[in-house]
Phi, psi and omega in degrees: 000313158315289158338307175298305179303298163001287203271351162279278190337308197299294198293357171287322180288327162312287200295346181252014091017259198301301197285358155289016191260330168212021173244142185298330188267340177286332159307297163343297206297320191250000165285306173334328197252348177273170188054011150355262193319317161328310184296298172286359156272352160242061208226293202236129158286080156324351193265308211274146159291158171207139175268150186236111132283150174226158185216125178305314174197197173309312166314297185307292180322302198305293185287348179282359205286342191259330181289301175326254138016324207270316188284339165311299214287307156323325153219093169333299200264044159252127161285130188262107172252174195251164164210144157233127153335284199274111149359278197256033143253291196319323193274004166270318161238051162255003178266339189339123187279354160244031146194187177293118207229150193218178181256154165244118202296146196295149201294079168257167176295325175269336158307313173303320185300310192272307186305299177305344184290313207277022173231336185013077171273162183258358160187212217180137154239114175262135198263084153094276202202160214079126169216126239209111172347276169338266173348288181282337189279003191245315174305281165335309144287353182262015205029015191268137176338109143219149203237133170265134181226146189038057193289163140217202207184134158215156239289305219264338166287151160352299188302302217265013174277182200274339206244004196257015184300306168325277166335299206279353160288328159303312203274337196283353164298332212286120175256339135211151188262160177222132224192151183281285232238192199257335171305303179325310189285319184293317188294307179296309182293352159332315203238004154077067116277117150251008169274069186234142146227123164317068213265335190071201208260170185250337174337309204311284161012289184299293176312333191256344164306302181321336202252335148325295142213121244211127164305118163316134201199091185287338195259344173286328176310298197303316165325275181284350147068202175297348189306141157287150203221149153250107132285126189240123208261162169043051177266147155306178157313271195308339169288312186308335173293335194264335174300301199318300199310339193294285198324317199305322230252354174208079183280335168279355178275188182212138165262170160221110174246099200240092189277143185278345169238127168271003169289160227262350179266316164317292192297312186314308182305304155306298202317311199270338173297317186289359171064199187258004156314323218262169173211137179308147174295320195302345176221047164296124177227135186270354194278307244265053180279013166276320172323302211301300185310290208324310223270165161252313183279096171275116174245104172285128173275028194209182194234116177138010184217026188274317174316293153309344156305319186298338193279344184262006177246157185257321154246142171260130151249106175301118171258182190112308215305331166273341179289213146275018158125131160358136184259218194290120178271336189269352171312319186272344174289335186296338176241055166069034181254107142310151176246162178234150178205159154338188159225052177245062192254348199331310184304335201266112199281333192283002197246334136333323183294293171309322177280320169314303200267327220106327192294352185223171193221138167234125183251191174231302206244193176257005175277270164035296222268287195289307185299291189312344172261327173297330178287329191238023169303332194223010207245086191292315160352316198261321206294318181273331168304317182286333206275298203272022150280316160310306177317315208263341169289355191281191194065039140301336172284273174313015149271297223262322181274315170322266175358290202300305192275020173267123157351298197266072199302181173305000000 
């Protein structure tokens, strides 16, 4: 099996090789990764410790983020450095100001060695998932600490199959998971981790930090005037086909479209479902308030303000849900949004949650659509319910910074 993992890394690498020739984030991934070490050498001083975040992409970072932040503010002079997997976490958070930030070189025996040498952390954090063979088998000999924070785990994965010894040897590096759910938990000791405790996500943290005091958008204010507003954060095509039909059909409403990919073919693409109602934020004018009235439809064109949107809406639409599953419910929820989402949430337990108390909705078609807007257009009820489901999930950070930084760890 180990051979077979091997010969997976190379041919995933091969391949985004090849699809770096014309897809732009397969570019990313592997420029991004060449002179590493150059890069990480004049960066980090090797002599000094350092804590290693590592976050699969942006979503993970958001959430891994209060642990981070939380242990920064606690210990000021430790240094942090950070990796991402993915393109559109690093190119968004490679500038981050509390720690050193990197592409994570892809999972070899000589890339673990060498990458941990040239960072010499004193403990390891991984966010949720990616578990990457090299990497732990190298923390683990090495004694150094590592820790899974808001894990979850489900049934249908590797570790727990009859053929999955090879996977569940991996996780056995893990010196402790702190895991969302009770599922989570049950699943690792299945398999005889019991260095497990039940902590929940730490996203809740984040989002409610967020809602707390949330960045101002004086040009969003302007837009939308007096209006009830639908934000529709990280949407798809298919969500955006299903969407189009509202405004006409809610003329007192003001949209907001906050597309999860922003090239210009895309955006191009809303324009026209959405007629000449709609208007780019980029030429968004706050002097300009005749515009603002003419238009119904806000396409934000930029990447980095779906967090801050939410606070100016009375409803949420969540996209993914026709795709491969629901993006974040919880941002909006956290500022009092019933949410609407696809129906593809199976994966997400808060957006279950959420459909359980009220506060969310899942649709298929566009009567779905309408029925699911009409009900929480005016439903101050749905509003609170979603607010004090976040509110009452929160602390998962300060369990998890207790845990780690105690003399005895786990």
């Amino acid at each position: 099996m180990k051979l077979l993992y091997i010969i997976g890394i190379w041919t995933y690498t091969l391949l985004i090789r090849i699809f770096s020739l014309f897809n732009p984030k397969a570019k990313l991934f592997i420029n991004g990764r060449k002179n590493i070490y150059t890069l990480i050498a004049q960066k980090i001083n090797p002599e000094e410790k350092h804590i290693w975040f590592h976050f699969a992409s942006l979503g993970e970072f958001e959430q891994g983020r209060p642990v981070l932040e939380k242990l920064k503010a606690l210990f000021p002079a430790k240094k942090i450095v950070v990796t991402f997997f993915s393109p559109s976490g690093y190119e968004i958070r490679k500038n981050y100001a509390l720690a050193d930030v990197f592409y994570l070189p892809i999972d070899t025996a000589g890339n673990a060695k060498r990458f941990i040498a040239s960072i010499n952390p004193e403990m390891a954090i991984f966010t949720k998932y990616e578990f990457w063979h090299f990497y732990f088998k190298e923390l683990k000999e090495l004694e150094i600490p590592l820790y899974v924070i808001s894990g979850i785990f489900r049934g249908s994965q590797a570790f727990f199959k009859w053929y999955g010894g090879f996977y569940r040897n991996i996780l056995k590096s893990v010196t402790y998971f702190f895991v969302q759910n009770e599922e989570s938990q049950n699943l690792l000791k299945s398999i005889g981790l019991n260095n497990v405790t039940i902590n929940g996500d730490t996203r809740f943290d984040r989002v409610y930090e967020n809602a707390q005091s949330p960045k101002q958008l004086p040009l969003i204010e302007s837009f939308i005037g007096s209006s009830p507003t639908l934000v529709c954060g990280s949407t798809w095509p298919e969500d955006e086909k299903i969407l189009s039909n509202l405004p006409e059909k809610y003329p007192n409403w003001k949209f907001i479209i906050a597309p999860h990919e922003i090239h210009e073919s895309h955006i191009e693409s809303i324009e026209k479902q959405f007629s000449t109602n709609s208007l780019r934020f980029s030429v968004l004018s706050a002097s300009n308030q005749a515009l603002n009235a003419e238009h119904q439809t806000l396409i934000i064109d930029n990447i980095g303000m779906l967090s801050s949107l939410y606070q100016y809406g009375n409803v949420a639409y969540i996209g993914g849900g026709f795709g491969t599953g629901i993006h974040n419910t919880l941002e909006a929820a956290a500022f009092g949004l019933p949410v609407i989402f696809g129906p593809k949430y199976d994966k997400f337990q808060e957006a279950k949650d959420l459909i359980t108390i009220g506060a969310a909705k899942s649709i298929s078609s566009t009567a779905e659509l309408i029925n699911a807007f009409d009900s929480f257009a005016e439903n101050k009820n749905a509003a609170e319910l979603a607010r004090k489901y976040v509110a009452d999930k929160k602390g998962a950070t300060d369990q998890i910074i207790s845990m780690i930084t105690k003399s005895d760890r786990p």
